[in-house]
C-alpha positions, -999 to +999 in steps of 0.1 A: +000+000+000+014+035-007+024+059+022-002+082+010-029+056+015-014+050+051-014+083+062-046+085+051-059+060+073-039+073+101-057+107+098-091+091+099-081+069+127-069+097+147-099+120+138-123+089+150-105+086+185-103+125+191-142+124+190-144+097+210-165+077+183-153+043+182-175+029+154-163-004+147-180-005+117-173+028+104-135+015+113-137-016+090-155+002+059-123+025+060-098+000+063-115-022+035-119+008+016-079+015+019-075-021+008-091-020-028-073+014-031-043+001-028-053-031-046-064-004-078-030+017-071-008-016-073-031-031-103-024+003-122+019+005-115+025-029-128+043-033-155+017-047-181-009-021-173+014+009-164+027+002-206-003-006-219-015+031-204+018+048-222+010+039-249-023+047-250-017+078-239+014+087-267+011+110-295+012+097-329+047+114-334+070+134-323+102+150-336+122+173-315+150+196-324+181+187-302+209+201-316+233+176-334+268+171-322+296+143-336+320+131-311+344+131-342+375+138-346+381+146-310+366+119-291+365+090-312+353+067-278+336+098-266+297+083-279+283+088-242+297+126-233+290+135-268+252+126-262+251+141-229+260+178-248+237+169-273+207+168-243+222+194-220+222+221-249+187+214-260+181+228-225+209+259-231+229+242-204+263+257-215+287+228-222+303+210-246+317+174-253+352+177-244+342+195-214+320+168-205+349+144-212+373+163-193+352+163-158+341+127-160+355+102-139+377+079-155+391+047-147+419+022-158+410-008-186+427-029-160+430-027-122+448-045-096+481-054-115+455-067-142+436-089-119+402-071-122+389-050-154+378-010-149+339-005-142+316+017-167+296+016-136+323+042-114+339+057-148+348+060-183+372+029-191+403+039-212+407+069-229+380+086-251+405+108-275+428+080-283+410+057-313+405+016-300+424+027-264+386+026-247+354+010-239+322+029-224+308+045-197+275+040-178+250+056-160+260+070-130+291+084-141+271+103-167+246+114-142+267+125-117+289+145-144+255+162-154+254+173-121+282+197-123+265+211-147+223+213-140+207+197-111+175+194-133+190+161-144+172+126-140+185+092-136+156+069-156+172+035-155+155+007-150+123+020-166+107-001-197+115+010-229+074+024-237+081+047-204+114+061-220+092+070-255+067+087-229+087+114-220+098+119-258+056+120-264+057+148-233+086+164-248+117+150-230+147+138-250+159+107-237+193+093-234+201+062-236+228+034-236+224+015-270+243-004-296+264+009-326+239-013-348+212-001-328+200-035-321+207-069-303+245-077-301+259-111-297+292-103-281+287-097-247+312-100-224+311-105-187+339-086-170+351-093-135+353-059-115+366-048-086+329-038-076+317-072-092+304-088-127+298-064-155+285-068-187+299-049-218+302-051-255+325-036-277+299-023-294+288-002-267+268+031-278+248+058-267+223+078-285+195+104-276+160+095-282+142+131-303+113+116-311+093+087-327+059+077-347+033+057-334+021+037-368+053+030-387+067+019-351+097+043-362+123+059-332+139+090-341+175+096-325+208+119-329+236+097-332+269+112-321+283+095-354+271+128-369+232+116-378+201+140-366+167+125-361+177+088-377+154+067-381+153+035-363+129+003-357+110+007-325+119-029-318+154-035-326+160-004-303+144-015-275+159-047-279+197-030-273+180-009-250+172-039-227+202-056-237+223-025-223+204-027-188+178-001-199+203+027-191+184+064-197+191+096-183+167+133-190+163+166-182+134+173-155 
C-alpha cells in the first residue's frame, strides 16, 4: 500500500478517536476501503498495465530539435559525453563534449596489477580521444557528471522502454545506452570488476531519443556519429535498450 494511503488511514483513525467515536463498523469500511485502493494503485503500476497506459496515452509522433553534435574527430570513444551535450544544450545548459569528457570520472581498462577490469559503472574505461584505447561508460558516471552542470537532471534507469518513449511523447529527449547497430548484439562480455560482474560489449553506444511515430513503429534519434533524427525500428532499439540494462538519463 502506498504511504499516501497509510497516512490516510492514520488521519481518519486519529480523527475517530479525538471524538471519542469508536465505530467499529465505520472502522472496517475504511480500512476495506484503503484495501481495494491500494489493490487499484498496485493493479495500475504494474508493468503490463502501467505500458499498456503509455502507450495509449502517446502522441502519434513526435520529432524534436536537439541540436546535433559528432564526437568526431576529438573523441573518437567519446559516444556517451558526446550525447550528454547533445541533451544538456537542448536545455541551453552551456557545455560541450570535451568538457564533458574532461570532468568525467575515468578509470583504468585494467586494475589490480591486471587482476580485475575498470567499471563503466564508477567511470569512463580507457581513454576517449585516443581511437580503440577505450570502452564505455555507464550511467551513474554520466549522471553524476551532469550534475556539475544542471541539477534538473534525472536518472531513468531501469524504466521499460514504452516509459522512456513517454517522455519523448511529453517532450523530454531521452538518453540512452544503445548499440552501434542499434539493435541486439551477440558479443557480450562479462567482465570481472573490482565492484563485481559487468556486462559490456564492444559495441557499446549511446544515442538520444528526439522523437518517434506511433504507426510506422519508427524511433527518431541523434547519433553522435554525426546523424540527426535517424530513423530506427521501435523494436530492434528497445531490444539494445534492454540488452544495455535499460540505461536512460533526461532533463526534468
Amino acid at each position: 500500500m502506498s504511504d499516501f494511503l497509510l497516512l490516510i488511514i492514520i488521519l481518519c483513525l486519529n480523527s475517530f478517536m479525538k471524538k471519542k467515536r469508536f465505530s467499529f463498523k465505520a472502522i472496517l469500511i475504511l480500512l476495506l476501503g484503503a484495501f481495494f485502493l491500494g489493490l487499484v494503485f498496485t493493479i495500475f503500476n504494474s508493468t503490463g498495465v502501467k505500458d499498456r497506459y503509455d502507450w495509449l496515452t502517446l502522441k502519434s509522433s513526435q520529432k524534436l530539435d536537439v541540436p546535433l553534435e559528432n564526437q568526431y574527430p576529438d573523441l573518437p570513444n567519446g559516444c556517451e559525453v558526446t550525447s550528454l551535450s547533445m541533451l544538456l544544450r537542448y536545455y541551453d545548459v552551456k557545455v560541450n563534449k570535451l568538457d564533458l569528457s574532461e570532468n568525467i570520472k575515468h578509470v583504468s581498462s585494467y586494475t589490480d596489477d591486471g587482476k580485475y577490469r575498470g567499471n563503466p559503472h564508477v567511470g569512463f574505461v580507457g581513454y576517449m580521444s585516443q581511437a580503440n584505447a577505450g570502452w564505455c561508460v555507464y550511467n551513474e558516471p554520466l549522471e553524476q557528471v551532469g550534475l556539475k552542470y544542471t541539477n534538473r537532471i534525472k536518472n531513468f534507469t531501469n524504466h521499460d522502454f514504452i516509459q522512456v518513449i513517454k517522455l519523448v511523447s511529453d517532450g523530454h529527449p531521452v538518453l540512452i545506452i544503445t548499440t552501434t547497430n542499434f539493435n541486439h548484439v551477440g558479443d557480450m562480455q562479462t567482465w570481472q570488476t573490482a565492484q563485481g560482474e559487468v556486462h559490456v560489449t564492444p559495441s557499446s553506444h549511446t544515442c538520444v531519443i528526439t522523437g518517434f511515430d506511433k504507426k510506422s513503429r519508427i524511433v527518431y534519434v541523434n547519433d553522435p556519429f554525426g546523424h540527426k533524427n535517424k530513423a530506427i525500428p521501435w523494436k530492434n532499439l528497445e531490444k539494445s535498450y534492454n540488452q544495455q540494462g535499460k540505461q536512460a538519463l533526461y532533463l526534468k
